[in-house]
C-alpha positions, 0 to 999 in steps of 0.5 A: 614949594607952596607958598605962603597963603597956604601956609596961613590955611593950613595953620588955621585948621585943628592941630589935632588934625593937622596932617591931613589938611590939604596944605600941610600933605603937600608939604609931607608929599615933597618933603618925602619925594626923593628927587627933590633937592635936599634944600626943598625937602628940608624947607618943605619938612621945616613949614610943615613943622611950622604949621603942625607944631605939635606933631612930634612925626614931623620933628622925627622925620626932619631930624632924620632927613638932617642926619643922613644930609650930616648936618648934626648941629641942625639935627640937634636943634629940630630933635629937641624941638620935638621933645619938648612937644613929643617927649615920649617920641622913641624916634626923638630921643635916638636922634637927640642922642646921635646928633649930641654923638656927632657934635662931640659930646659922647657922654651926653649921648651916652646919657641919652641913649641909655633912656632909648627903648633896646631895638637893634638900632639903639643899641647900635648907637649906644655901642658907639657912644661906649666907642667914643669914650674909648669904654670898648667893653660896653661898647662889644656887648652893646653892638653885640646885643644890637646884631642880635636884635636884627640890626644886621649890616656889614659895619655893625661887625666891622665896629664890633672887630674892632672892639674886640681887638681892642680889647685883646679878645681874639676869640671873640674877634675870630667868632665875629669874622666867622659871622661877618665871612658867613653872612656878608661875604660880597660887602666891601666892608669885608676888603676893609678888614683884609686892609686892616689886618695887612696894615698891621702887619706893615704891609702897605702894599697889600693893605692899599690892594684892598683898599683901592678895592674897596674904592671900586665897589663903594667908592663913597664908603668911610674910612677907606679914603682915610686908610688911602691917606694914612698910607700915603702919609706913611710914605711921604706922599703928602700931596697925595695923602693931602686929597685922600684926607680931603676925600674923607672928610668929603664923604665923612665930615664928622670923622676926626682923625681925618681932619687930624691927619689933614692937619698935619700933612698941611704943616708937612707941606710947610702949610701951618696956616691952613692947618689949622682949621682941621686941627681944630676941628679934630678936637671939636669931632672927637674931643677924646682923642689925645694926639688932636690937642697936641697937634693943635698946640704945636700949630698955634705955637707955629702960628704965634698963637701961645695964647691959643696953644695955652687953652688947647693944653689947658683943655687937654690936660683937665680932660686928661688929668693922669698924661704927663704930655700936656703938663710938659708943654703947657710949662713950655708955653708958659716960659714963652709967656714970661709965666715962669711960676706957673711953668715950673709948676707945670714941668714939676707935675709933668715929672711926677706923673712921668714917673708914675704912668708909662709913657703914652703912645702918642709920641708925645711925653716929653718937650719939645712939643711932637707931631705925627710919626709914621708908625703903628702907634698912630693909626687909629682903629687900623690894626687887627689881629684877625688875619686872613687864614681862617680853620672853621670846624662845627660839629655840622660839617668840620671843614676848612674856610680860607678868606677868599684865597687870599693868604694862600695867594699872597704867601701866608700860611697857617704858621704866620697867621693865626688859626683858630677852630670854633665849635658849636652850631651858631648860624650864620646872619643873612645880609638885610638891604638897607634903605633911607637913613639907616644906611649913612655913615657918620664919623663912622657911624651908621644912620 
């Protein structure tokens, strides 16, 4: 590192000039230098901030570092430094919102990203922020516009076949694979909707096949050690899914169904203590995500916590006002506390709503207080229902196109699996290398 003296001379130049006084180039020269540590590169990036104060790039590049390091908190603080110097810094104000998107604060992010020039990029993060807040729609037309603008890597479309299954649209999802098949045809991304689409269909076995394929061309990759968890945890494997969650979160700190899962497979393993950490987590990384509040609640009532419990469904329940779970354990909390008015209002809210909603998929409508099944309906972004064999007609070559042989091989065939014919003459997106930052993954998303 350079030390101090020359710190003092480079603050003393011009700040106009500021990036090429000889001092803060040594800075920028290791702070860029890939084989030094992360520690020195950010300490080397953070003097030369503090000697070029107004020099917005070095703010950008800082951040930047942060994020693919996952330290979003970090990240947040030095993005909004910068803006207050560099307002009108593009880079900036992507990285402000992606920090505010992984901390837990989709809408935040939202109102950010909406300001950001429309580049592939920045559309990408606004299609995940829209991913988020659950608002599937914006988010397909977002990352729809973002591979259209040249941001083409392999999970730009895996997100975006999750949109569409979300939203019931097979055509689009079909079209989408089509591209993904045709354009990235060796990405591991690829094993990860084969597992998808087995997982959905209950069949773990060949679910976890692809996945453990998946382990062995990127075993860093997100997602796929939760997807690992996930079937161990439906098998009763807590051990096993207690190291796969903890691989997760490992490789994807930001990814809340992984401390979810983490969670309740301690309690599974009569660890509430230890659970609660992750639980709590879960609620901080995705603060949209339902099922977390009331795993934390049932934890803190375990703990002998209700006070605790109390604030957690308080908290869900104002930011889930129509879920009749909340209202039916927060009256169960109350009688706990001797709070019997306030409990009666509660169960009497719980009833009305019940009457009013379906019930919501979580398992979780009515006392006493649920945790996790091993079903469909909690796996989160797990199922698709575009399966392996794929009939491709265009008006250039009408062909048939089965998904690397796998449904044949494993015994689908065209009357189990949806067959779907395309025409048109769209061309097919060619892999891009990805470099730096851009290619990190966060909370399942791309950086």
């Amino acid at each position: 590192m350079i030390v101090a003296p020359a710190r003092e001379e480079a603050r003393a130049g011009d700040q106009k000039n500021c990036r090429e006084q000889t001092a803060v180039q040594q800075f920028l020269r290791q702070a860029e230098d890939t084989k030094q540590s992360y520690e020195e590169r950010k300490k080397a990036y953070e003097s030369a901030a503090g000697v070029c104060s107004q020099e917005g790039s070095i703010y950008a590049a800082l951040s930047a570092l942060l994020l693919e390091h996952q330290d979003a908190e970090a990240a947040l603080t030095w993005a909004r430094r910068g803006l207050r110097v560099a307002p009108e810094n593009p880079d900036l104000t992507l990285y402000e919102g992606v920090s505010l998107l992984l901390v837990g604060h989709p809408e935040q992010a939202l109102a950010v990203l909406k300001n950001s020039k429309p580049t592939g990029k920045n559309e990408f993060y606004l299609g995940m922020a829209h991913r988020a807040l659950r608002e599937h729609k914006e988010a397909q037309e977002a990352l729809l516009r973002a591979f259209a603008l040249g941001f083409n890597d392999p999970y730009v479309l895996y997100v975006l076949i999750e949109q569409d299954h979300a939203l019931g649209d097979k055509e689009a999802g079909l079209r989408d694979f089509r591209t993904f098949y045709e354009g990235f045809p060796d990405s591991p991304w690829l094993h990860m909707l084969y597992g998808d689409a087995y997982l959905s269909k209950n069949d773990d076995s060949n679910a976890e096949g692809e996945y453990e394929q998946v382990v062995k061309l990127a075993p860093n990759l997100p997602i796929v050690h939760y997807q690992l968890g996930f079937i161990d945890f439906n098998r009763a494997r807590y051990a096993a899914a207690e190291g796969d969650f903890r691989t997760e979160i490992a490789t994807n700190p930001t990814y809340a169904p992984a401390y979810l899962y983490l969670g309740t497979t301690l309690r599974r393993l009569a660890r509430n203590a230890e659970a609660l950490p992750f639980l709590e987590q879960a609620v901080i990384r995705d603060p949209n995500y339902i099922l977390a509040y009331n795993e934390l609640a049932t934890a803190q009532i375990e703990a002998g916590k209700p006070e605790d419990a109390l604030r957690t469904l308080q908290e869900g329940e104002h930011r889930f006002p129509q879920e009749a779970a909340f209202p039916a354990q927060l009256a169960g909390v109350l009688r706990r506390l001797g709070r019997t008015v306030e409990a009666k209002s509660e169960a009497e809210k719980a009833t009305r709503l019940s009457k009013t909603n379906n019930p919501i998929h979580h398992g979780i409508a009515v006392e006493p207080t649920p945790s996790l099944s091993p079903s469909n309906e909690n796996r989160p972004e797990a199922d698709f229902p575009f399966k392996c064999q794929i009939v491709l007609a265009s008006s250039r070559n009408e062909s048939t196109l089965h998904a690397p042989g796998r449904c044949a091989r494993r015994g689908f065939t065209s009357g189990s699996h949806p067959v779907a014919s395309w025409g048109g003459n769209s061309q097919a997106q060619k892999p891009v290398k990805k470099s730096g930052w851009s290619h990190s993954y966060v909370g399942s998303t791309l950086l």
